[in-house]
N, CA, C and O atoms as a Maestro MAE file, in Angstrom:
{
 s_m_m2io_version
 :::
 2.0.0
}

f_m_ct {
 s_m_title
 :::
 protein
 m_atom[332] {
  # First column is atom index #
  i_m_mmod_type
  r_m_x_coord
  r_m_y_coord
  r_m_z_coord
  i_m_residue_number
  s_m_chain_name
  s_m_pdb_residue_name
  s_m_pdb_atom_name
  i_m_atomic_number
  :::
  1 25 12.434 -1.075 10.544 1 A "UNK " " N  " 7
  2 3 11.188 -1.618 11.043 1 A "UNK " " CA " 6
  3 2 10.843 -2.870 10.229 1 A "UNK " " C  " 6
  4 15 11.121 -2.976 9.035 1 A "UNK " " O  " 8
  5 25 10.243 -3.777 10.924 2 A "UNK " " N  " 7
  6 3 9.747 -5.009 10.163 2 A "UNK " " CA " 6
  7 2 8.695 -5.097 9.548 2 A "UNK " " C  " 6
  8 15 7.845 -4.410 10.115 2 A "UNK " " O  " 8
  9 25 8.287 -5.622 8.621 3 A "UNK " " N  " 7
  10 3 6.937 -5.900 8.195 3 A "UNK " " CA " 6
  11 2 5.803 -6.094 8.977 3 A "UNK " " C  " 6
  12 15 6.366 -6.648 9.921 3 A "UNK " " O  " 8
  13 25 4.677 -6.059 9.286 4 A "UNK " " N  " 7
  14 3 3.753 -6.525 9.929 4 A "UNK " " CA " 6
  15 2 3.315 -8.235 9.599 4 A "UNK " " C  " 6
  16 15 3.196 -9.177 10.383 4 A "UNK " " O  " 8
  17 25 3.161 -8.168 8.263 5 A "UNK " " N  " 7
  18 3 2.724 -9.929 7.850 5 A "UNK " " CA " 6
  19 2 3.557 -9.953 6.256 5 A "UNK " " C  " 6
  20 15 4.397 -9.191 5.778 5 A "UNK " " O  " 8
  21 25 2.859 -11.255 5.692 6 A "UNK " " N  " 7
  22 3 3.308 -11.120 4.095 6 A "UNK " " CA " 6
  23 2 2.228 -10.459 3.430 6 A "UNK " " C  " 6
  24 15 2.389 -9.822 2.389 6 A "UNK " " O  " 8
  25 25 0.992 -10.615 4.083 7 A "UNK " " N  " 7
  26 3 -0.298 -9.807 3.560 7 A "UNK " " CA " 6
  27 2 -0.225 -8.613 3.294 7 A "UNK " " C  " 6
  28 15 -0.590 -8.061 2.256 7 A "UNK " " O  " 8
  29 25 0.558 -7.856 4.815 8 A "UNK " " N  " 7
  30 3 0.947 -6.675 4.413 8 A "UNK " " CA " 6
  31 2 2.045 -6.155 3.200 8 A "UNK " " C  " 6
  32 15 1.939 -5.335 2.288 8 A "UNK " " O  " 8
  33 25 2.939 -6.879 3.569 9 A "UNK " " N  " 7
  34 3 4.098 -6.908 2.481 9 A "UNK " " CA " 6
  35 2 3.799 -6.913 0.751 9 A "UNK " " C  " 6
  36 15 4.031 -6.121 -0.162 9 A "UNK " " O  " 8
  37 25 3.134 -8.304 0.867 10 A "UNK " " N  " 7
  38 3 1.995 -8.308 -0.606 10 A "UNK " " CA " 6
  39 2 1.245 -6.985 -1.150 10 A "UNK " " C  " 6
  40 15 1.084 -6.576 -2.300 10 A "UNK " " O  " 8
  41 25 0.824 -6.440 0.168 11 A "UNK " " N  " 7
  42 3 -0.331 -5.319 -0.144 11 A "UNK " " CA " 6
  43 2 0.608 -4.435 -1.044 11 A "UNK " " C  " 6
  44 15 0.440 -4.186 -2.237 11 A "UNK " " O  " 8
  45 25 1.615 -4.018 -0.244 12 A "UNK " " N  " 7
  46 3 2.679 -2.884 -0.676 12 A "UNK " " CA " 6
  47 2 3.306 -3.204 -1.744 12 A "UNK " " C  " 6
  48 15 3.859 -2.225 -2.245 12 A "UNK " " O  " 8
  49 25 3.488 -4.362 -2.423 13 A "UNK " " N  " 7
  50 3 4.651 -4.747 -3.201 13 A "UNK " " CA " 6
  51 2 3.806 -4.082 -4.609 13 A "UNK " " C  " 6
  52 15 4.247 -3.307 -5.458 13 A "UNK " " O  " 8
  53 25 2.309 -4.764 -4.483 14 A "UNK " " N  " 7
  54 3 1.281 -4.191 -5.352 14 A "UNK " " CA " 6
  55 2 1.204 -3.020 -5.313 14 A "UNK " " C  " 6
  56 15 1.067 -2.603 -6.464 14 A "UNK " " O  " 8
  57 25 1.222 -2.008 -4.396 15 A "UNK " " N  " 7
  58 3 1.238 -0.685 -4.541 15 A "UNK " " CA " 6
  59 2 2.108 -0.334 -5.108 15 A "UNK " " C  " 6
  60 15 1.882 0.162 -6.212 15 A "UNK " " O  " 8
  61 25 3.397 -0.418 -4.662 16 A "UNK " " N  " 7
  62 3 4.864 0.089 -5.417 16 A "UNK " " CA " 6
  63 2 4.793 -0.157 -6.802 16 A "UNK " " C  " 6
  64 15 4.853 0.857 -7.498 16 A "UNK " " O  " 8
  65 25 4.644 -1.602 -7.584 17 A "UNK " " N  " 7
  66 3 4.688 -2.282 -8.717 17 A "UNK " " CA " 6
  67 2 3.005 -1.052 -9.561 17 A "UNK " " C  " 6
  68 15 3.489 -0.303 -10.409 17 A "UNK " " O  " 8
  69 25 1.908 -0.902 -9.466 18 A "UNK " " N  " 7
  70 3 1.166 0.164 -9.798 18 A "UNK " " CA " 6
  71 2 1.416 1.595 -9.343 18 A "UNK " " C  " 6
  72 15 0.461 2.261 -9.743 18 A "UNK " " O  " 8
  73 25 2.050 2.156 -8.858 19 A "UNK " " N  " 7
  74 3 2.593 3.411 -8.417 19 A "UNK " " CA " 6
  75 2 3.601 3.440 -9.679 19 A "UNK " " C  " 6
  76 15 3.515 4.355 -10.499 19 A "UNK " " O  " 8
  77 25 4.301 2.689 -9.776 20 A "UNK " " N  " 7
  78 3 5.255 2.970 -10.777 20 A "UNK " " CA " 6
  79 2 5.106 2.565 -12.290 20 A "UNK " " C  " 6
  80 15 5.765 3.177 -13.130 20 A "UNK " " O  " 8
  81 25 4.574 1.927 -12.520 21 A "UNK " " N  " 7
  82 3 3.595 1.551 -13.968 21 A "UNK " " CA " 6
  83 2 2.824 2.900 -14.106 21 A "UNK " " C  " 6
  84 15 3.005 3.515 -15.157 21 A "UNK " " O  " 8
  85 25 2.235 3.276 -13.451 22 A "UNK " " N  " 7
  86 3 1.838 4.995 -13.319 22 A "UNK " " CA " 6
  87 2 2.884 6.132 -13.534 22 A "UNK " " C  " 6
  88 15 2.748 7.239 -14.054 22 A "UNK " " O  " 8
  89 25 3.956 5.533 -12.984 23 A "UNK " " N  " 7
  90 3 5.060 6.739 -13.301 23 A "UNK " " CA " 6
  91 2 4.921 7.876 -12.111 23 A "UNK " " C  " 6
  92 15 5.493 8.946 -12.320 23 A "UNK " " O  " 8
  93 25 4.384 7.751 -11.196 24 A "UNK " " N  " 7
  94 3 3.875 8.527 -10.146 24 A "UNK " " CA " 6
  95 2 5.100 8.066 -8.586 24 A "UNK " " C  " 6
  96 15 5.042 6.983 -8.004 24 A "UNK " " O  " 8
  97 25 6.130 9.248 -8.208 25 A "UNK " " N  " 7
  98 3 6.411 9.070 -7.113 25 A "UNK " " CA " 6
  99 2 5.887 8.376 -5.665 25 A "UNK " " C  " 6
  100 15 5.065 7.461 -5.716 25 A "UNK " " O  " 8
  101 25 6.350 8.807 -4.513 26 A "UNK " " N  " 7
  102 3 6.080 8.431 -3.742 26 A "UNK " " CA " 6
  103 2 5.609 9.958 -2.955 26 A "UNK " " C  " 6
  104 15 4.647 9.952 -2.186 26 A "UNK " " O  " 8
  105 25 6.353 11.182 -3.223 27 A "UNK " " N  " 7
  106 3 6.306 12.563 -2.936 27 A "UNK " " CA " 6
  107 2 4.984 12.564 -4.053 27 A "UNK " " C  " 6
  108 15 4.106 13.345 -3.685 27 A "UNK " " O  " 8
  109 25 4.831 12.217 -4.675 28 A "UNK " " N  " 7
  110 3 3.293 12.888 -6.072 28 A "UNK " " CA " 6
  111 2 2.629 12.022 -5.254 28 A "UNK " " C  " 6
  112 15 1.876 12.716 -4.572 28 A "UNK " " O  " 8
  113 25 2.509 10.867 -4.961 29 A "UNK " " N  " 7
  114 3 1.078 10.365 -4.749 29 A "UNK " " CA " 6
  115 2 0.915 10.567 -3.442 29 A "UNK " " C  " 6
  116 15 -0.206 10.125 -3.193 29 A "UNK " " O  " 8
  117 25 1.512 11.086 -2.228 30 A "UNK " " N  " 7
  118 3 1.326 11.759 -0.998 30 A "UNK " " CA " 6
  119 2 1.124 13.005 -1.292 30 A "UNK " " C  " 6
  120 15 -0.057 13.296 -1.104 30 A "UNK " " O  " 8
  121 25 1.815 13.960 -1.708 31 A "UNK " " N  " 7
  122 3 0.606 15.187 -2.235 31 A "UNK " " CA " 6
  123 2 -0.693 15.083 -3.285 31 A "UNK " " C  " 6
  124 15 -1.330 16.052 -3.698 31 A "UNK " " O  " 8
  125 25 -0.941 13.645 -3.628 32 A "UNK " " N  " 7
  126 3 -2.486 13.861 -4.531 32 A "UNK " " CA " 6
  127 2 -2.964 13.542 -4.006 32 A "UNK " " C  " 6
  128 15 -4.112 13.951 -4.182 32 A "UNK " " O  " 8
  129 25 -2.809 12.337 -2.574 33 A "UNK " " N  " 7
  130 3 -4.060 12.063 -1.661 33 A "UNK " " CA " 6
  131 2 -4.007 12.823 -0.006 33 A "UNK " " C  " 6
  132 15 -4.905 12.642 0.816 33 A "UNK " " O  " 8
  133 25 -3.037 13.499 0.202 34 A "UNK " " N  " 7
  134 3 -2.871 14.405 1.401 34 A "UNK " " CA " 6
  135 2 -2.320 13.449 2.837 34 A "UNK " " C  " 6
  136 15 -2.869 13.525 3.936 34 A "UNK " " O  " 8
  137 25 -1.274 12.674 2.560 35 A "UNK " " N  " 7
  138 3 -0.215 11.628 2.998 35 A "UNK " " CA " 6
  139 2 1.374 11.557 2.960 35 A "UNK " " C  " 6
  140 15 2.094 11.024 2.116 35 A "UNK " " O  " 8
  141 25 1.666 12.155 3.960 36 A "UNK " " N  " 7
  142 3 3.071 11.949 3.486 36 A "UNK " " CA " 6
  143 2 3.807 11.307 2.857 36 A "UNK " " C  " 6
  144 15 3.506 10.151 3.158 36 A "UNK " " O  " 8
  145 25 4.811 11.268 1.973 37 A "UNK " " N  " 7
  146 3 5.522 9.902 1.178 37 A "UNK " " CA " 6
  147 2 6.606 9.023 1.949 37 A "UNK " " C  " 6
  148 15 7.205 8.120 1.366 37 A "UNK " " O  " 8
  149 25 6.861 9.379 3.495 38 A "UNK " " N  " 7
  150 3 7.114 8.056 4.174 38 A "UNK " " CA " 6
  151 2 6.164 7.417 4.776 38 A "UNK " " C  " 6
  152 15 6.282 6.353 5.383 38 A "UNK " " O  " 8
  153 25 5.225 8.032 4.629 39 A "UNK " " N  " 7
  154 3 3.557 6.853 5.005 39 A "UNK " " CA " 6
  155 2 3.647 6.027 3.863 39 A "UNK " " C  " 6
  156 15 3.938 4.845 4.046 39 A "UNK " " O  " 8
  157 25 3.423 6.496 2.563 40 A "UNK " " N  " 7
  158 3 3.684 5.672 1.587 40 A "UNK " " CA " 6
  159 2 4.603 4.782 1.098 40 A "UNK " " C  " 6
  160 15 4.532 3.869 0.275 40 A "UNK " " O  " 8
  161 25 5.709 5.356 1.950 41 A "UNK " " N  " 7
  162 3 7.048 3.943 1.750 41 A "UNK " " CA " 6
  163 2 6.466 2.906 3.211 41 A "UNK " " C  " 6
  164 15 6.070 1.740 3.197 41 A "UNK " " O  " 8
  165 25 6.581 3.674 4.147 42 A "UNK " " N  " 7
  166 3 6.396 2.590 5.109 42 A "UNK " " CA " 6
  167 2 4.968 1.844 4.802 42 A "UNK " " C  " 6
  168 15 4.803 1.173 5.821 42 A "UNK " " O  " 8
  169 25 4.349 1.711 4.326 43 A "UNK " " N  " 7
  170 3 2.842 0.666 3.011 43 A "UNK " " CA " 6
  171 2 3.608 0.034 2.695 43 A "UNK " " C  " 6
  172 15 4.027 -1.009 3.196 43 A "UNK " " O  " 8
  173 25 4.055 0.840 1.373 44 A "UNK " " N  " 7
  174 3 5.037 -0.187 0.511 44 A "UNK " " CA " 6
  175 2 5.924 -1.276 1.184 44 A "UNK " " C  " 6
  176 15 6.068 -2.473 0.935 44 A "UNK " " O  " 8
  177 25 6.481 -0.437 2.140 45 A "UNK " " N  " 7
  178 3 7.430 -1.926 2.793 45 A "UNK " " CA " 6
  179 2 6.335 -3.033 3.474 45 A "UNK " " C  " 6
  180 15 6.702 -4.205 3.558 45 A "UNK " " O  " 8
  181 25 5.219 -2.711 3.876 46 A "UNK " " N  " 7
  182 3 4.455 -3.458 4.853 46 A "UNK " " CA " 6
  183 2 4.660 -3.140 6.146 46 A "UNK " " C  " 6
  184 15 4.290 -3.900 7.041 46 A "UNK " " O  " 8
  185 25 5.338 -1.856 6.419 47 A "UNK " " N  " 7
  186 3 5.594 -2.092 8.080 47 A "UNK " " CA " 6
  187 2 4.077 -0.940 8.231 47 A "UNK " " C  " 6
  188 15 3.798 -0.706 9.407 47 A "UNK " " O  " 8
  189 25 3.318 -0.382 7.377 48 A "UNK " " N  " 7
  190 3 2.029 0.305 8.068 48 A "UNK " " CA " 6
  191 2 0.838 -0.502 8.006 48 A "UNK " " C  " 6
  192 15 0.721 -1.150 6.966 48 A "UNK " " O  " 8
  193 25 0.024 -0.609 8.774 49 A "UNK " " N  " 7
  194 3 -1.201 -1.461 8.916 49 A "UNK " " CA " 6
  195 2 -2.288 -0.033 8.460 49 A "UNK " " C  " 6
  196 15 -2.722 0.831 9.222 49 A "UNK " " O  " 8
  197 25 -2.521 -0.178 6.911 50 A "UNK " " N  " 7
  198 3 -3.244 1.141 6.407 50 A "UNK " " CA " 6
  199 2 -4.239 1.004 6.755 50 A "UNK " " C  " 6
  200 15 -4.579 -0.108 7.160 50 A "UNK " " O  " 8
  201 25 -5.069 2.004 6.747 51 A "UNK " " N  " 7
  202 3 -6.668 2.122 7.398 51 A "UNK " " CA " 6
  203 2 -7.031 1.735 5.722 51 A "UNK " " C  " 6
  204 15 -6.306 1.597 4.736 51 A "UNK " " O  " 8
  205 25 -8.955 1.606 5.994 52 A "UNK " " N  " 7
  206 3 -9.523 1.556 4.661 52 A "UNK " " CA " 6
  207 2 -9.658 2.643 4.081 52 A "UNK " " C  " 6
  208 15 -9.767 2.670 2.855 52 A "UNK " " O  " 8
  209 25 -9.685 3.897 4.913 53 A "UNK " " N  " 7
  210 3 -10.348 5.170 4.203 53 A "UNK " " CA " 6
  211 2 -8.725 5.256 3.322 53 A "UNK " " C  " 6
  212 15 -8.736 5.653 2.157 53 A "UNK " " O  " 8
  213 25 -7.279 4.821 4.043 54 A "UNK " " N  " 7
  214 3 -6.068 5.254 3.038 54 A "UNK " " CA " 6
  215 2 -5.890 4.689 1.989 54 A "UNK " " C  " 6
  216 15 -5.486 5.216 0.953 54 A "UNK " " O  " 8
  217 25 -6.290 3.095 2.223 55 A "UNK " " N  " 7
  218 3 -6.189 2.104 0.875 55 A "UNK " " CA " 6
  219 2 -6.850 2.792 -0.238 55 A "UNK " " C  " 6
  220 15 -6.258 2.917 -1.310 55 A "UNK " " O  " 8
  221 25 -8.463 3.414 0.002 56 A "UNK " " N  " 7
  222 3 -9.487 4.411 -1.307 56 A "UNK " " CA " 6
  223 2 -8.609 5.306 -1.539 56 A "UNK " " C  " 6
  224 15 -8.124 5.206 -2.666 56 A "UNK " " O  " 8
  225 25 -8.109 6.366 -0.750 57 A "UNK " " N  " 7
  226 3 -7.302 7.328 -1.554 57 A "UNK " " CA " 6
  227 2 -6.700 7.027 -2.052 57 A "UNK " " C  " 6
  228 15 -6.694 7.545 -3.169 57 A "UNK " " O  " 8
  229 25 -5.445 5.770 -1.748 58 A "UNK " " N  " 7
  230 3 -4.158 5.651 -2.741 58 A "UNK " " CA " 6
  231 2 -4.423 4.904 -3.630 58 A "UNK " " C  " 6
  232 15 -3.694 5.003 -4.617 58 A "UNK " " O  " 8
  233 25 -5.602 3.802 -3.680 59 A "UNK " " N  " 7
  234 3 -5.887 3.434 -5.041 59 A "UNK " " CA " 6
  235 2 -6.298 4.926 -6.166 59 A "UNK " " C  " 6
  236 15 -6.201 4.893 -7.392 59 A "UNK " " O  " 8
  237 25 -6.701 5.996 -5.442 60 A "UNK " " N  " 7
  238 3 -7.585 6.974 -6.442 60 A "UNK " " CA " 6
  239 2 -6.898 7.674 -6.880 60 A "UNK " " C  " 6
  240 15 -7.123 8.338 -7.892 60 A "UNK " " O  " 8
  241 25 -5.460 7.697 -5.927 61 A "UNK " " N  " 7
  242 3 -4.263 8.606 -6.263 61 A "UNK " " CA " 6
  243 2 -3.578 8.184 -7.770 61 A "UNK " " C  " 6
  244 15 -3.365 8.919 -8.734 61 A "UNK " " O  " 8
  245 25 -3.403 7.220 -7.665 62 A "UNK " " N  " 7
  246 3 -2.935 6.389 -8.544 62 A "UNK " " CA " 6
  247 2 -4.010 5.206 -9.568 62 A "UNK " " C  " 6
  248 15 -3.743 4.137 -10.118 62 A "UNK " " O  " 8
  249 25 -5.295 6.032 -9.467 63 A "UNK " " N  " 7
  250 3 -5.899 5.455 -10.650 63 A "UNK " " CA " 6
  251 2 -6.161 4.145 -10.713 63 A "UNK " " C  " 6
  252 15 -6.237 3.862 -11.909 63 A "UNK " " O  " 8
  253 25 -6.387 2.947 -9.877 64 A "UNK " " N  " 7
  254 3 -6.620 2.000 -10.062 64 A "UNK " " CA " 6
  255 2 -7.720 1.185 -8.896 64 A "UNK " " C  " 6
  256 15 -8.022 1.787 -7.866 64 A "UNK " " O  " 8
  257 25 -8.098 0.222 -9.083 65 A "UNK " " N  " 7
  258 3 -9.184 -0.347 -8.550 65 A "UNK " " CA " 6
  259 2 -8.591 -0.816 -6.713 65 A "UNK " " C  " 6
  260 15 -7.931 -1.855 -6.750 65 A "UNK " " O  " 8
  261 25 -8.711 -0.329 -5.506 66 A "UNK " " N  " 7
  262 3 -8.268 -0.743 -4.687 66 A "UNK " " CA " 6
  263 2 -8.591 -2.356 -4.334 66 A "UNK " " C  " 6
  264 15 -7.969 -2.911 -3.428 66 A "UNK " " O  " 8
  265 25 -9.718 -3.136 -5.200 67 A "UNK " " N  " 7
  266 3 -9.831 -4.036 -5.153 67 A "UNK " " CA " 6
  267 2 -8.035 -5.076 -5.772 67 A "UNK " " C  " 6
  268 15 -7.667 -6.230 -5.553 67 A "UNK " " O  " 8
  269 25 -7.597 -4.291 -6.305 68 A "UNK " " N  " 7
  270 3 -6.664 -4.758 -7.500 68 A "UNK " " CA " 6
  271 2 -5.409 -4.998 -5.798 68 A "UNK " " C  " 6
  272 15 -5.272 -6.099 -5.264 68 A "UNK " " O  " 8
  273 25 -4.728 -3.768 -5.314 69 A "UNK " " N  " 7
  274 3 -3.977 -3.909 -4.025 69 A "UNK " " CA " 6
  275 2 -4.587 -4.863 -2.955 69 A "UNK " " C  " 6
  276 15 -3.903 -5.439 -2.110 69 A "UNK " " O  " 8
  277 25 -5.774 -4.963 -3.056 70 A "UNK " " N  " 7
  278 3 -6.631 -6.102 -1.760 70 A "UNK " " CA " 6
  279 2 -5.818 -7.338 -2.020 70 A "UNK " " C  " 6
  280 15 -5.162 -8.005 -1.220 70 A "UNK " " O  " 8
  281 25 -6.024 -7.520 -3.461 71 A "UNK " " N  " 7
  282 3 -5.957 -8.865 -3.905 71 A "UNK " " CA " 6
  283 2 -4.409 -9.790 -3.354 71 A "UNK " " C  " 6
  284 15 -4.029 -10.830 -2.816 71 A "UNK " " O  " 8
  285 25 -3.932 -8.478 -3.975 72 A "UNK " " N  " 7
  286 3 -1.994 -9.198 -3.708 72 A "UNK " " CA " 6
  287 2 -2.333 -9.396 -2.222 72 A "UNK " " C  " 6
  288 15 -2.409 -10.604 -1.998 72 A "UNK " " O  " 8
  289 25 -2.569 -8.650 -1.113 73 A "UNK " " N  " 7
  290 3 -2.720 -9.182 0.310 73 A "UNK " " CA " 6
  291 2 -3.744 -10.965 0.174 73 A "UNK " " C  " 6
  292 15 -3.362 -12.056 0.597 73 A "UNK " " O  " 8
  293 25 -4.454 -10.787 -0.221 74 A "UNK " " N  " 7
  294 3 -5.900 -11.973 0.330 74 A "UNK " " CA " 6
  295 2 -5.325 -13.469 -0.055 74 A "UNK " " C  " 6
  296 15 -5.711 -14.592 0.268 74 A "UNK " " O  " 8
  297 25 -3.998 -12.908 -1.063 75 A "UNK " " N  " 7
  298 3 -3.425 -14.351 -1.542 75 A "UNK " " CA " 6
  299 2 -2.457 -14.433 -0.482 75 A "UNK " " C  " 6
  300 15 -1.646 -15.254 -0.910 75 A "UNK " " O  " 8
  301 25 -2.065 -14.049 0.676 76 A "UNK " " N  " 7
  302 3 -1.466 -14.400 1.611 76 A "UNK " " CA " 6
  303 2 -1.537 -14.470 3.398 76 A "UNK " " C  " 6
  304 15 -1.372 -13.343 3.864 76 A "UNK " " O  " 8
  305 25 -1.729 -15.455 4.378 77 A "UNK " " N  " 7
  306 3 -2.053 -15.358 5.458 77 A "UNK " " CA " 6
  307 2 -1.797 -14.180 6.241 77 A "UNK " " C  " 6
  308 15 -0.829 -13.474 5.958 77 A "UNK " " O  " 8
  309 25 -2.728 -13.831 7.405 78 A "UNK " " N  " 7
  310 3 -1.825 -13.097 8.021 78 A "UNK " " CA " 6
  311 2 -1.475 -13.290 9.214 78 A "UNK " " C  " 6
  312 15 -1.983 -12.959 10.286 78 A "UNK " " O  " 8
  313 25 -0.317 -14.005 8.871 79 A "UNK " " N  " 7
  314 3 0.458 -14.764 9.746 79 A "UNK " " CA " 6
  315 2 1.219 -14.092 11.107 79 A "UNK " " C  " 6
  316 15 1.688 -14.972 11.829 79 A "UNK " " O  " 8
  317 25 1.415 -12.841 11.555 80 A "UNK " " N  " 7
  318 3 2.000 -12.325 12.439 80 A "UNK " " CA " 6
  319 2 1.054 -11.488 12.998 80 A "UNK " " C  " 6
  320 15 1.338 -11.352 14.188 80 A "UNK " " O  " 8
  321 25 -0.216 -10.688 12.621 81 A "UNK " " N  " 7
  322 3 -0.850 -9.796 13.139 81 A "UNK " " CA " 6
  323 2 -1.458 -10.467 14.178 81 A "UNK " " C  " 6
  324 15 -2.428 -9.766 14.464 81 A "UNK " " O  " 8
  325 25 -1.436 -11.617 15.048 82 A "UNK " " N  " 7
  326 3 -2.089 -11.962 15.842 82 A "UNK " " CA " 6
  327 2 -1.009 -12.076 17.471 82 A "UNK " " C  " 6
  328 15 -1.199 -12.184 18.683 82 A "UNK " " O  " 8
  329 25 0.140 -11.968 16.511 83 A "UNK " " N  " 7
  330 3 1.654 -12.000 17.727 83 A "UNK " " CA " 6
  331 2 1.836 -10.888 18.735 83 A "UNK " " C  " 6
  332 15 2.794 -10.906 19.508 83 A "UNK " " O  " 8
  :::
 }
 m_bond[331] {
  # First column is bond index #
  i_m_from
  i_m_to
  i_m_order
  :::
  1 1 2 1
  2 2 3 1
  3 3 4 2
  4 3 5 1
  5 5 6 1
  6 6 7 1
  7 7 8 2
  8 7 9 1
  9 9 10 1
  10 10 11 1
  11 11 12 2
  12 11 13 1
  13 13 14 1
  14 14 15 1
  15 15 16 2
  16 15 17 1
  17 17 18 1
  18 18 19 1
  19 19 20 2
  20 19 21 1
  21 21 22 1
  22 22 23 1
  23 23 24 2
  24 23 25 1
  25 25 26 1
  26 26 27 1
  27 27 28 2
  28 27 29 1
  29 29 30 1
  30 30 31 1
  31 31 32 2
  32 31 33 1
  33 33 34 1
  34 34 35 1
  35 35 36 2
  36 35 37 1
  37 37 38 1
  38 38 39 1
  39 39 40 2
  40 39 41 1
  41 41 42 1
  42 42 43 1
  43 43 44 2
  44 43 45 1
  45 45 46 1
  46 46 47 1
  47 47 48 2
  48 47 49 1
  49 49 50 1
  50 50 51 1
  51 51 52 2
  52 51 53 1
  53 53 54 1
  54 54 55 1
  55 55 56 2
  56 55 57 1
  57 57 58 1
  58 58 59 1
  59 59 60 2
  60 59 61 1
  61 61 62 1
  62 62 63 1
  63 63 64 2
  64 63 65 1
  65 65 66 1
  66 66 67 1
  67 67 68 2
  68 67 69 1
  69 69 70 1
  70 70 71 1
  71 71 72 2
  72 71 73 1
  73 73 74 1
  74 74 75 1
  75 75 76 2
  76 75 77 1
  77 77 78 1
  78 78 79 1
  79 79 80 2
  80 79 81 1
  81 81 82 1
  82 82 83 1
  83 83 84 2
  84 83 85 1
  85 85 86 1
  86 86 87 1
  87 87 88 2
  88 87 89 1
  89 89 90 1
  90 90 91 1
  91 91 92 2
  92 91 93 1
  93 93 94 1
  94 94 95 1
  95 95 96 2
  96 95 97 1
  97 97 98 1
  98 98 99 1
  99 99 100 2
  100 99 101 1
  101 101 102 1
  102 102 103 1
  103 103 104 2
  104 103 105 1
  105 105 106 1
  106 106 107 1
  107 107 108 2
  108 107 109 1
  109 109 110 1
  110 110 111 1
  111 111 112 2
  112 111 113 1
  113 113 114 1
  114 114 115 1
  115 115 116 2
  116 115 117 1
  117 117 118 1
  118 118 119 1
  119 119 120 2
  120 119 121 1
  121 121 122 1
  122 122 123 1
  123 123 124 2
  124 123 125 1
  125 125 126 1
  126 126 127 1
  127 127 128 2
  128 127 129 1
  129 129 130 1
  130 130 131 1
  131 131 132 2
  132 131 133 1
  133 133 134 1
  134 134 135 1
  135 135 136 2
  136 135 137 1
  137 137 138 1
  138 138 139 1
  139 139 140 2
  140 139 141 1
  141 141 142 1
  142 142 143 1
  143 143 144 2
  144 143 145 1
  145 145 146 1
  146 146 147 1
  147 147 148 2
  148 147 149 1
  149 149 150 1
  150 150 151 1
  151 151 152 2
  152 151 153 1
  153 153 154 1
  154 154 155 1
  155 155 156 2
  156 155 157 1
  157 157 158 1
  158 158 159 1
  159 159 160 2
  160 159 161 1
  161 161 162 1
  162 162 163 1
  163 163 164 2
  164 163 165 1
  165 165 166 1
  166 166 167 1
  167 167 168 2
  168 167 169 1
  169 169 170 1
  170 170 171 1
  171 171 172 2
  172 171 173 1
  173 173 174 1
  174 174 175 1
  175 175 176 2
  176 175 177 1
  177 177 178 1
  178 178 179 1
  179 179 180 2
  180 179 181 1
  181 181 182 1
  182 182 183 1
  183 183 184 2
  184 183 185 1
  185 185 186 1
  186 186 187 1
  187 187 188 2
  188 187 189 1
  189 189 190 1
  190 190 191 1
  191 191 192 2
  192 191 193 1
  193 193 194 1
  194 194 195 1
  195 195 196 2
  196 195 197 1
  197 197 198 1
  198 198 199 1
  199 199 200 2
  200 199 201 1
  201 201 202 1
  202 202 203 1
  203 203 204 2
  204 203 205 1
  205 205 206 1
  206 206 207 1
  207 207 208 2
  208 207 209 1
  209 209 210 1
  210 210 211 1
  211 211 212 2
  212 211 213 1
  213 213 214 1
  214 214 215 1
  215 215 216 2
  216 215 217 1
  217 217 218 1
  218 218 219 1
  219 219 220 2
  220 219 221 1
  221 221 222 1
  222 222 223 1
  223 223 224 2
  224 223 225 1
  225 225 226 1
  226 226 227 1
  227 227 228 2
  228 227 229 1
  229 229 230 1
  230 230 231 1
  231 231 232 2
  232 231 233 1
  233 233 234 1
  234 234 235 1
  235 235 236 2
  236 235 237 1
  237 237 238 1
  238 238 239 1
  239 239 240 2
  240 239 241 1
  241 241 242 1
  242 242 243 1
  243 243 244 2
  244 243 245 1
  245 245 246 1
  246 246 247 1
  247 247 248 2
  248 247 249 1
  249 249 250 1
  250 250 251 1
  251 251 252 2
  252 251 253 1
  253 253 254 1
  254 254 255 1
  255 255 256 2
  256 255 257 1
  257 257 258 1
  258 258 259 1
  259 259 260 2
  260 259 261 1
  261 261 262 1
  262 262 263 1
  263 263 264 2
  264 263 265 1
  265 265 266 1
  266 266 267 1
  267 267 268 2
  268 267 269 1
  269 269 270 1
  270 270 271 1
  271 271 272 2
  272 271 273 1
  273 273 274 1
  274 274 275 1
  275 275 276 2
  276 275 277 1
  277 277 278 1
  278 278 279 1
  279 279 280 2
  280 279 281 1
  281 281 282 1
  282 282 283 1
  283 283 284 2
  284 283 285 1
  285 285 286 1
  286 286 287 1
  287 287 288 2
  288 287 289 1
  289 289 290 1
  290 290 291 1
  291 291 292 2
  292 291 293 1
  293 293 294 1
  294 294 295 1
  295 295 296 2
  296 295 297 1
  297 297 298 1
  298 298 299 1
  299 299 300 2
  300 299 301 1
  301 301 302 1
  302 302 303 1
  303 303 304 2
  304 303 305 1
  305 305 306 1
  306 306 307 1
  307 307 308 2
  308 307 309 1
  309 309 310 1
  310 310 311 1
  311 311 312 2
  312 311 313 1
  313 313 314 1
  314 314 315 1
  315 315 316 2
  316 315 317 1
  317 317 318 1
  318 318 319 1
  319 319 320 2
  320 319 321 1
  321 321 322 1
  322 322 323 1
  323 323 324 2
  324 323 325 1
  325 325 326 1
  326 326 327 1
  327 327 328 2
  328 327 329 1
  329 329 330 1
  330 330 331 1
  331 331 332 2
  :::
 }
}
């Protein structure tokens, strides 16, 4: 599957890169927020267009400010979600 944008892509790259500075799977942080861990890979890659209520859990899963994952997206257009 393809990415959705680079926004998305960005979003995920930030997730993966804090998921793992955490030391926290992809199977652990889908059982701490109640998400499967190919929901959580398919984020990570950018091919899921996450809701907001998932972005709060998986920032909470993994302990960090979901403002912090916004960010890596907002520095990039989103160049395909309109295709």
């Amino acid at each position: 599957m393809e990415s959705l944008s680079d926004a998305h892509r960005a979003f995920g790259k930030e997730l993966q890169r804090a998921r793992k500075e955490k030391g926290v799977t992809q199977e652990a942080l889908g059982r701490r927020v109640g998400l499967h861990a190919t929901y959580i890979g398919d984020v990570e890659r950018g091919e899921r267009n996450v809701s907001l209520a998932n972005i709060l859990k998986i920032a909470r899963g993994i302990e960090v400010p979901a403002s912090q994952l916004v960010a890596a997206a907002e520095r990039h257009p989103l160049d395909r979600l309109s295709e």
